[in-house]
C-alpha positions in Angstrom: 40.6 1.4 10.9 37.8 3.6 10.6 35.1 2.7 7.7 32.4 5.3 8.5 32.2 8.8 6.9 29.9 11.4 8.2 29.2 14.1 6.1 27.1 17.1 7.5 25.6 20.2 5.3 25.2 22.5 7.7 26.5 25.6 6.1 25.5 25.0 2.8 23.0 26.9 1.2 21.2 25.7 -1.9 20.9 29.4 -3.2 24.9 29.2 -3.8 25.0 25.8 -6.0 28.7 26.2 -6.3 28.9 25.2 -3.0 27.1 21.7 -4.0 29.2 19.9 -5.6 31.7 18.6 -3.5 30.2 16.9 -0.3 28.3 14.8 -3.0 31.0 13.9 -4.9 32.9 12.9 -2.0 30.0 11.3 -0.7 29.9 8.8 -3.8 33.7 8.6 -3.9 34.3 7.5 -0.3 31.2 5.3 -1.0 32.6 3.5 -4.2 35.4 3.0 -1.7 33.4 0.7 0.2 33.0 3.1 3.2 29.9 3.6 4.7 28.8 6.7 4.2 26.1 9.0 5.9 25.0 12.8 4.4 22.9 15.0 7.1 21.3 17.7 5.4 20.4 20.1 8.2 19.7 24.1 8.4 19.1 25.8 5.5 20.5 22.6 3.6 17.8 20.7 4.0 15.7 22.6 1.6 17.8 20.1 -0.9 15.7 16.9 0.7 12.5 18.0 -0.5 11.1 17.0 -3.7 11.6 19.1 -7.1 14.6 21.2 -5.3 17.7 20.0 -6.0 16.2 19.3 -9.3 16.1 22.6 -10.0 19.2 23.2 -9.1 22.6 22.8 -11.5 26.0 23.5 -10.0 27.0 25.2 -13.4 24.4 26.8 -15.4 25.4 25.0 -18.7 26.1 21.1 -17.2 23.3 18.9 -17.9 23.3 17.0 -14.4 21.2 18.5 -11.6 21.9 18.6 -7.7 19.7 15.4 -7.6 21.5 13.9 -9.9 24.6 14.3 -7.8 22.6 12.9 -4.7 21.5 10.1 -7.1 24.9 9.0 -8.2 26.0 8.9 -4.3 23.2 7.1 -3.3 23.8 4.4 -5.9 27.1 3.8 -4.9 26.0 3.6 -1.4 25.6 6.6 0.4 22.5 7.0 2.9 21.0 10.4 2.9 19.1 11.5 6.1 17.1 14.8 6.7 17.1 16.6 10.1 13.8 16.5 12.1 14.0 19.5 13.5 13.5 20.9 9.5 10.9 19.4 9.0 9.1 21.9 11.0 11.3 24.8 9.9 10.7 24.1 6.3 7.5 23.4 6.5 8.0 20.2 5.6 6.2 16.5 6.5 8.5 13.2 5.6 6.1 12.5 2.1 7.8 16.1 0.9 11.3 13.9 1.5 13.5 12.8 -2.1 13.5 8.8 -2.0 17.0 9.0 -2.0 16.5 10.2 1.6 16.6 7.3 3.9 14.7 8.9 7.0 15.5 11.2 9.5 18.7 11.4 12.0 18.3 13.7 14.8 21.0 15.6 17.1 21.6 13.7 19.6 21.5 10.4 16.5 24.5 12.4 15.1 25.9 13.6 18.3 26.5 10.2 19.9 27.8 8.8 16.8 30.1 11.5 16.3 31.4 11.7 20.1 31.0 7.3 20.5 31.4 6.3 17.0 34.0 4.8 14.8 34.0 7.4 12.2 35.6 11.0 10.5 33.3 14.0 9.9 33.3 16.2 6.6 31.4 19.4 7.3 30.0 21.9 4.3 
């Protein structure tokens, strides 16, 4: 039985924070179900592992939680959060502009290989 989930933003773009709410709430669901669970945020998405962004961010104007508070929540229950390398430079980023939720970085061919060898099912947003 597979106990990995693999959850890629790749399409998601922070600017539309309607689209945010779901791979974090199934990230913390399939988590509290004792899966192991691993969020790339890559392209345009990885804007929301820098600092102070997804706390800007609410996915309806009038809820008190923020983005981060969604990655929070996921993270507690167990879901590891990992930043593409290639962003970094993009983004203009260094790893001390990364969220501590964020547990490092997990490059293509990381992702690749567990996707094509690995034991696991792939949400994309």
């Amino acid at each position: 039985m597979t106990r990995r989930l693999l959850i890629v933003l790749l399409n998601t773009d922070p600017r539309n924070p309607e689209e945010l709410g779901a791979p974090f709430y199934h990230a913390a669901v399939a988590a509290a179900m004792d899966y192991a669970v691993d969020v790339v945020c890559t392209a345009t998405a990885g804007r929301l592992m820098r600092k102070g962004v997804a706390d800007a961010i609410r996915i309806k104007p009038d809820h008190p939680k923020t983005v981060h508070d969604w990655i929070r929540e996921a993270h507690q229950q167990g879901a590891r959060f990992w930043a593409c390398p290639a962003n970094l430079d993009l983004l203009d980023m260094t790893e001390d502009d990364l969220i501590a939720e964020c547990s490092g970085m997990m490059g293509a061919a990381t992702m690749i290989r567990d996707l094509m060898e690995g034991d696991c099912r792939v949400l994309t947003y």
